[in-house]
C-alpha positions in Angstrom: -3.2 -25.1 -27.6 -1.4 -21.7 -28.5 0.0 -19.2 -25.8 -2.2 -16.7 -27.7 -5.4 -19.6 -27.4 -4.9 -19.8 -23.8 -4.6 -15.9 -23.4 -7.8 -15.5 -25.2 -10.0 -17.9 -23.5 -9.0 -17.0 -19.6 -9.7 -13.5 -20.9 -13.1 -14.6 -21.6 -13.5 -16.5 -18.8 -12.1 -13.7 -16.4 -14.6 -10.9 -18.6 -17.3 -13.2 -17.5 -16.4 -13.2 -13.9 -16.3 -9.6 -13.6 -12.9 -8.9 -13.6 -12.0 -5.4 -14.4 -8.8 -6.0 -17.0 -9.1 -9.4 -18.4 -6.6 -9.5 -21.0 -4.0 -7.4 -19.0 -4.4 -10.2 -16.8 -4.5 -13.0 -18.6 -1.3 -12.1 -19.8 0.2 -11.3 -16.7 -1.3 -14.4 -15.6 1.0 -16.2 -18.3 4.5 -14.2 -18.1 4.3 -15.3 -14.1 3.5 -19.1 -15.1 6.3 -19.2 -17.9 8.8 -16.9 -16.0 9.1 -14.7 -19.1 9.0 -11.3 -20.2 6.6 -9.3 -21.6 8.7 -8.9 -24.8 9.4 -13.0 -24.7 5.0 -13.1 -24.2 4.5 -11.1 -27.4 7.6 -13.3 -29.2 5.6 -16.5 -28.4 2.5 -16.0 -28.9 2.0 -18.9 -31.2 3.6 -21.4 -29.6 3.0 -24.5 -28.0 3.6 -24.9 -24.2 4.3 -27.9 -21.6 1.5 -29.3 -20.2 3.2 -28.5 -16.6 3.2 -25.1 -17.5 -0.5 -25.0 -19.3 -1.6 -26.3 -16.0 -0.1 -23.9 -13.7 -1.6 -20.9 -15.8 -5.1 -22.6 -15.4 -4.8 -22.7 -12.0 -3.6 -19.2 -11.9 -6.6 -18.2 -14.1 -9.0 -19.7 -11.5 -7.6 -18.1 -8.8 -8.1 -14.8 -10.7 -11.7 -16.1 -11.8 -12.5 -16.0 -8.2 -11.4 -12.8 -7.9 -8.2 -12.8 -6.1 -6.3 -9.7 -6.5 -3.6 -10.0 -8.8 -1.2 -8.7 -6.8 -1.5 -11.4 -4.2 -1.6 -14.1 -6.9 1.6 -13.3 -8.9 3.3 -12.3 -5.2 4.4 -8.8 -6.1 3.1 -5.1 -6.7 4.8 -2.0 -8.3 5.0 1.4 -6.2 7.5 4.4 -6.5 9.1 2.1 -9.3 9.7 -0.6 -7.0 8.2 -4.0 -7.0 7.3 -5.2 -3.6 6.3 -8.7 -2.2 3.1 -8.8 -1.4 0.9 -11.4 0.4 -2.7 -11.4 1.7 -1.7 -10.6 4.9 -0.9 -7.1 4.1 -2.6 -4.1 2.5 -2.1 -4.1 -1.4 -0.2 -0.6 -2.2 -2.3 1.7 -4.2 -0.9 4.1 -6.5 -2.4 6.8 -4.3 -0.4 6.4 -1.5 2.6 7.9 -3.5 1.6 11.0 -3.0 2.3 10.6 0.8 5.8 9.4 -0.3 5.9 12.3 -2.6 6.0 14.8 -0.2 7.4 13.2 2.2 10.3 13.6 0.5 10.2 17.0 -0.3 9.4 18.1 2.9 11.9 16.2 5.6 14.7 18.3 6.4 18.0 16.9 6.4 18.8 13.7 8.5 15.3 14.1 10.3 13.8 11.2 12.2 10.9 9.5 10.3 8.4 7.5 11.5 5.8 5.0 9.3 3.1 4.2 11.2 1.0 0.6 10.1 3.4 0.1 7.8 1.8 -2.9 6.1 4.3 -4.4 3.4 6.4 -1.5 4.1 5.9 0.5 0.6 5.9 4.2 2.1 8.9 4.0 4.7 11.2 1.2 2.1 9.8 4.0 -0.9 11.4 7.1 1.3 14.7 5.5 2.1 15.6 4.5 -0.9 15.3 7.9 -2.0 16.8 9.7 0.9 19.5 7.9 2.3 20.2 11.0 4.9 16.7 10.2 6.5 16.7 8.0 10.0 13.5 5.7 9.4 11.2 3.7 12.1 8.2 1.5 10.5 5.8 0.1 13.3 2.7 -2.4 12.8 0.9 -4.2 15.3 1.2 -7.4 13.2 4.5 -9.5 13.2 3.6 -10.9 9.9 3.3 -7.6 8.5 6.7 -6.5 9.7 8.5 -9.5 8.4 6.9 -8.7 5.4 8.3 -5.3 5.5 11.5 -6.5 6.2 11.9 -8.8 3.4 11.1 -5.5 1.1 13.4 -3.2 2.8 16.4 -5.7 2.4 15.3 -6.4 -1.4 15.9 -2.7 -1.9 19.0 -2.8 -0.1 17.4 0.2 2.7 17.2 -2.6 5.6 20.1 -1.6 7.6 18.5 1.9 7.9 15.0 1.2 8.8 14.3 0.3 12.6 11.2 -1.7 12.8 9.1 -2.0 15.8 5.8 -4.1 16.3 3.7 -1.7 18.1 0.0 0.1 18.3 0.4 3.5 16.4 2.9 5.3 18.1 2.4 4.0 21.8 6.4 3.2 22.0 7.5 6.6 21.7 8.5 9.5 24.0 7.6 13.1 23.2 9.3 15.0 20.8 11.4 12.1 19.1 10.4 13.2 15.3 10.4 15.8 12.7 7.6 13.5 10.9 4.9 11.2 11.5 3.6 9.4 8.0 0.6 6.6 8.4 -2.1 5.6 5.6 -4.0 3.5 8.2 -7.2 1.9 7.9 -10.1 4.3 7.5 -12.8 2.7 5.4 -16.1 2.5 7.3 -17.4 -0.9 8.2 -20.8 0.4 6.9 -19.6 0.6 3.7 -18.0 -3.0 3.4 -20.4 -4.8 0.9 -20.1 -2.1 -1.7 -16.3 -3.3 -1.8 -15.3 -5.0 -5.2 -14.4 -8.9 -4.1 -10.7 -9.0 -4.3 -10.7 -6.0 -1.5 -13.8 -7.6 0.6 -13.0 -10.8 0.1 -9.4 -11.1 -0.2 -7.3 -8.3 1.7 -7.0 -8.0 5.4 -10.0 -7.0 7.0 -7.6 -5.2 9.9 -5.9 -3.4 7.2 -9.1 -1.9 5.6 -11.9 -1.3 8.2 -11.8 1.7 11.3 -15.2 1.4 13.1 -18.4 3.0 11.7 -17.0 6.3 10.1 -13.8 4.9 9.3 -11.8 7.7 11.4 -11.9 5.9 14.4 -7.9 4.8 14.0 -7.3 9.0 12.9 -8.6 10.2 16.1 -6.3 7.7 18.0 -3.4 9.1 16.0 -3.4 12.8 15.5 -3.1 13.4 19.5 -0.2 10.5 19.1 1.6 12.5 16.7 1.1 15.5 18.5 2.9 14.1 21.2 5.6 12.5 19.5 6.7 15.0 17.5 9.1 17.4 17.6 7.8 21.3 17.5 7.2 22.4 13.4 7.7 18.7 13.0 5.3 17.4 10.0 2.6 14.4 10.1 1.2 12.9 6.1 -1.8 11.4 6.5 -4.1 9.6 3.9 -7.5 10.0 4.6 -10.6 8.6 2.4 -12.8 9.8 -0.2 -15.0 12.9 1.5 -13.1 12.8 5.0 -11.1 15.6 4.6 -13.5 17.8 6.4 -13.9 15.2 8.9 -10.4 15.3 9.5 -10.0 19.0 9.8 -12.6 18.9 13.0 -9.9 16.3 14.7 -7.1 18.6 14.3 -7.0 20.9 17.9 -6.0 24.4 16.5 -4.2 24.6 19.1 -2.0 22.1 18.4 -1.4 22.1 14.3 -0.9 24.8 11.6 -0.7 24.8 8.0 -3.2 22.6 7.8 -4.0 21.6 3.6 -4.8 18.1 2.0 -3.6 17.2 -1.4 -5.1 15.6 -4.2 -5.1 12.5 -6.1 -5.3 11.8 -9.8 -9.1 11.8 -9.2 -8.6 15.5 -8.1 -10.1 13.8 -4.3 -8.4 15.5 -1.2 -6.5 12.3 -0.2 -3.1 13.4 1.7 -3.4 15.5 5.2 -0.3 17.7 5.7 0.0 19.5 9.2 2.9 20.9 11.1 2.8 20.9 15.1 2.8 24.1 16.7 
């Protein structure tokens, strides 16, 4: 059978399962089972393959049937133009969370101290410094698999020896005024809303990674006094938030404590990034 054969009929068979993009993936499904390019793909699209190799997209193309995510299939996922390993111990990176890396670095001042808290496979912090080199950078997560995770990114983009990682619970390691910003998309999907998931987040990516207690802002209001705390006075805290929290959000923020308060939105024009500055 023809590359262009097999690409057909997985698409089918992927349509049929409910997959959202079946013949993107099918042919992504086929450049990570030959090693080649997309250019190579579309050069070879009627010929013949190895059986060795026919097998191992079938089995690829199963896994996908069953709605794995892509992303944790092929081992890797694109953000900020970087490709990042990816595994399904850790938080697949959306392209919505760039907007957190966006402004991040637009907004830290010279040589500031950064901090990235649940840092997952490491896309924001790994993101940041290979953009600012001037920046010092601290990632935490409570999971060691997550960090090594992290690690392995950070040293593939060559940013390793200028990220500190420590395995912690938010910001519990830290001493008052140590930052001039706080970054974190944590968990903050309610738990109540978990079977109107598509499968390959539900079924497939960390449950830890996704879910924070009925409302989803139970992990927020841990955080924001954190921050508070940790940060340095005019110093800065990013924060993604969920679809229709933003208002939520503004009730955990003690005037007191935080001005110039304003969310920023996504491609789907949905207030998605908290910005804040400590008093």
């Amino acid at each position: 059978m023809r590359v262009a054969e097999l690409i057909r009929k997985a698409a089918s068979r992927l349509l049929i399962a409910g997959c959202p993009n079946p013949e993107r993936d099918s042919e992504l499904l086929m450049m990570h089972a030959t090693g080649w390019s997309r250019e190579r793909l579309f050069c070879s699209l009627h010929d013949s393959l190895p059986e060795p190799v026919v097998d191992e997209f079938l089995e690829l193309m199963i896994r996908r049937e069953n709605r794995e995510p892509l992303s944790y299939i092929v081992g890797t996922k694109e953000f900020w133009g970087l490709d990042f390993h990816v595994m399904p111990d850790v938080l697949i990176p959306r392209p919505e969370t760039e907007i957190v890396v966006e402004r991040a670095i637009q907004l830290a001042p010279a040589g500031a101290r950064v901090v990235d808290v649940g840092t997952g496979c490491g896309n924001i912090v790994v993101a940041i410094g290979h953009a600012r080199p001037d920046l010092h950078l601290f990632a935490t997560d409570i999971s060691g698999t997550a960090l090594k995770v992290a690690r392995r990114n950070a040293g593939r983009h060559a940013v390793d020896r200028r990220i500190q990682f420590v395995r912690a619970s938010l910001l519990d390691p830290f001493a008052p005024s140590t930052f001039d910003m706080v970054l974190a998309n944590l968990p903050y999907v309610p738990e109540t809303e978990a079977q109107i998931l598509m499968p390959e987040v539900r079924d497939h990516e960390p449950y830890v990674a996704l879910f924070s207690g009925q409302d989803g802002l139970s992990l927020l209001r841990s955080i924001l006094p954190q921050a508070a705390s940790v940060l340095k006075p005019a110093g800065v805290i990013l924060l993604e938030v969920g679809l229709g929290q933003a208002a939520a959000v503004r009730t955990l923020l003690d005037p007191g404590l935080w001005d110039d308060i304003s969310f920023s939105l996504d491609m789907q024009r949905i207030e998605r990034t908290l910005c804040a500055r400590r008093r």
